[in-house]
Each structure stands twice: as C-alpha cells, then as structure tokens.
C-alpha positions as CSV (number, residue, x, y, z in Angstrom):
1,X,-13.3,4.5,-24.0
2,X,-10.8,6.5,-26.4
3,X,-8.9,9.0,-24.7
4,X,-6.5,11.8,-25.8
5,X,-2.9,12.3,-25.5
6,X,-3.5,14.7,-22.6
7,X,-5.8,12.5,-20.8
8,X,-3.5,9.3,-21.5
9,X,-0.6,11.6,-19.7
10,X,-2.3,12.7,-17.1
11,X,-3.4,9.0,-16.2
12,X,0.1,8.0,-16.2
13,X,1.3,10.9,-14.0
14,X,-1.8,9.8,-11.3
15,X,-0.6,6.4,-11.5
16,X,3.2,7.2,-10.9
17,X,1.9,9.1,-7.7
18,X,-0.5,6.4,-6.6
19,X,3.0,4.3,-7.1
20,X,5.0,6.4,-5.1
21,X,2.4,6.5,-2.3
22,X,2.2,2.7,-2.4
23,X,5.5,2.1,-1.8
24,X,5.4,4.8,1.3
25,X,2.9,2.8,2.3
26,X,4.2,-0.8,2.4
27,X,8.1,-0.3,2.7
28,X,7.8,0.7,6.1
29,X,5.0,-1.2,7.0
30,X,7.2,-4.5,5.9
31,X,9.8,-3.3,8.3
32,X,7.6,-2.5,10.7
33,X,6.6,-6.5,10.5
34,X,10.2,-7.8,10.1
35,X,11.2,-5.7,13.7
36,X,7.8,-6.7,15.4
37,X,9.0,-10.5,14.4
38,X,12.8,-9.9,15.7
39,X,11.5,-7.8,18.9
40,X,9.0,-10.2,19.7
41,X,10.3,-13.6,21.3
42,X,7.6,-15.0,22.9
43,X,8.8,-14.3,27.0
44,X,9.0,-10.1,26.4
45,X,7.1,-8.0,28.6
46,X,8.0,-5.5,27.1
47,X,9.1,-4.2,23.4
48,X,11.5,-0.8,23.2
49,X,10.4,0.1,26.8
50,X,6.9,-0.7,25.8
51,X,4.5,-3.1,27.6
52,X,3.9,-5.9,25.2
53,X,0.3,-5.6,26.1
54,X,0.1,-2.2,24.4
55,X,2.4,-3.3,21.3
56,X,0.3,-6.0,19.8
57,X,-2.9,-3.8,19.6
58,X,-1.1,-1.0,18.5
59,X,0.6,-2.9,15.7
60,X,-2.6,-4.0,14.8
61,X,-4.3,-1.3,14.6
62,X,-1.4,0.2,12.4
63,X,-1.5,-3.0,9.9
64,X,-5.5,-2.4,9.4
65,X,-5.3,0.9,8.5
66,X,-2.4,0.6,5.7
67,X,-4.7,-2.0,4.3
68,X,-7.4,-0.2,4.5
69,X,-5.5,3.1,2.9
70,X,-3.8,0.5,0.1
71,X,-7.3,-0.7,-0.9
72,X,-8.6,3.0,-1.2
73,X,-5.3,4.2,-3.3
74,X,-4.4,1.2,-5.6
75,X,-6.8,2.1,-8.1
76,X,-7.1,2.7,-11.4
77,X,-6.8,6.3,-12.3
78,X,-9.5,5.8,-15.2
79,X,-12.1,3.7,-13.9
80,X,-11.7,3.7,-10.2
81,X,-10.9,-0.1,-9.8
82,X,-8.8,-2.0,-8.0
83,X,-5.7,-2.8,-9.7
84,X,-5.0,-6.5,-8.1
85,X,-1.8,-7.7,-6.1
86,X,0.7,-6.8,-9.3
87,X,3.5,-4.4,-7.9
88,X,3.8,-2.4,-11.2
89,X,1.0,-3.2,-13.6
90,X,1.7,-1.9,-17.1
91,X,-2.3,-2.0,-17.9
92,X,-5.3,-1.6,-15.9
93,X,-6.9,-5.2,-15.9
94,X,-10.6,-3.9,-15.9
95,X,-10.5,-1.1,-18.3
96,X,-7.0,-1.8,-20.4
97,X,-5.7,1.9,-19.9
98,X,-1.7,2.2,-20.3
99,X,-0.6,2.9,-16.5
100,X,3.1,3.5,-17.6
C-alpha cells in the first residue's frame, strides 16, 4: 500500500512510542530477573522481608503479563503485526513500511 508523507510520519511517530513503551517494559523487567536471580539462593525463606512462598508466584505473575503486554504493543503501526524479536527494526517485515 502507497502512503503519504503525512501517513509515513505519523507511522514513524507511533512506532517511536511503541519503542519507548518497550523499553519501559523490558528494562525493568530484566532487572527485575537479574535481582530475583541475586536474591534468590536456593535456602531463603524469605526475599526483602517477603516469604519466598509469595515471591515466586508473584514474580510470575509479573513476567506473564509483560509478555503478554509486549506481544499486544510490538506491532506494526501499519498493519497490526507482530514485528519479531529485532530490538529496533528499520522496516516492518510483513508489510515493508519504514518504522524509522
């Protein structure tokens, strides 16, 4: 599909934010995995005051649903697909839009 300058712009100014909100998403989320690995030593009953019965669920239930809101955001702003495991794509890989 052809689009116009204004519609190319706009699908680079969607993309930058779906960008910025995938990197809110995953920066902390890959600290929160680096401290659950450092806190975690095998013998704790509890984490930070927190019974290591309630931590794994909990940490769970926090990895699940950043995957699940990755999934729904890292899409192409054009034609709604996922955009894959690249980091900063320059192209959509379904539809061939410029992203950047």
């Amino acid at each position: 599909m052809q689009y116009t300058e204004g519609q190319k712009a706009e699908i680079r100014a969607l993309f930058a934010i779906k960008r910025r909100r995938q990197h809110l998403i995953s920066l902390p989320l890959i600290a929160l995995i680096m401290g659950f690995a450092f806190l975690e030593n095998g013998n704790a009953r509890a984490i930070l005051g927190i019974p290591a019965s309630m931590v794994l669920p909990g940490f769970l239930s926090i990895l699940a649903g950043a995957i699940v809101v990755s999934l729904y955001n890292w899409r192409c702003p054009a034609c709604k697909r996922y955009l894959g495991k690249q980091r900063n794509p320059k192209f959509c890989s379904k539809c061939g839009v410029a992203l950047q």
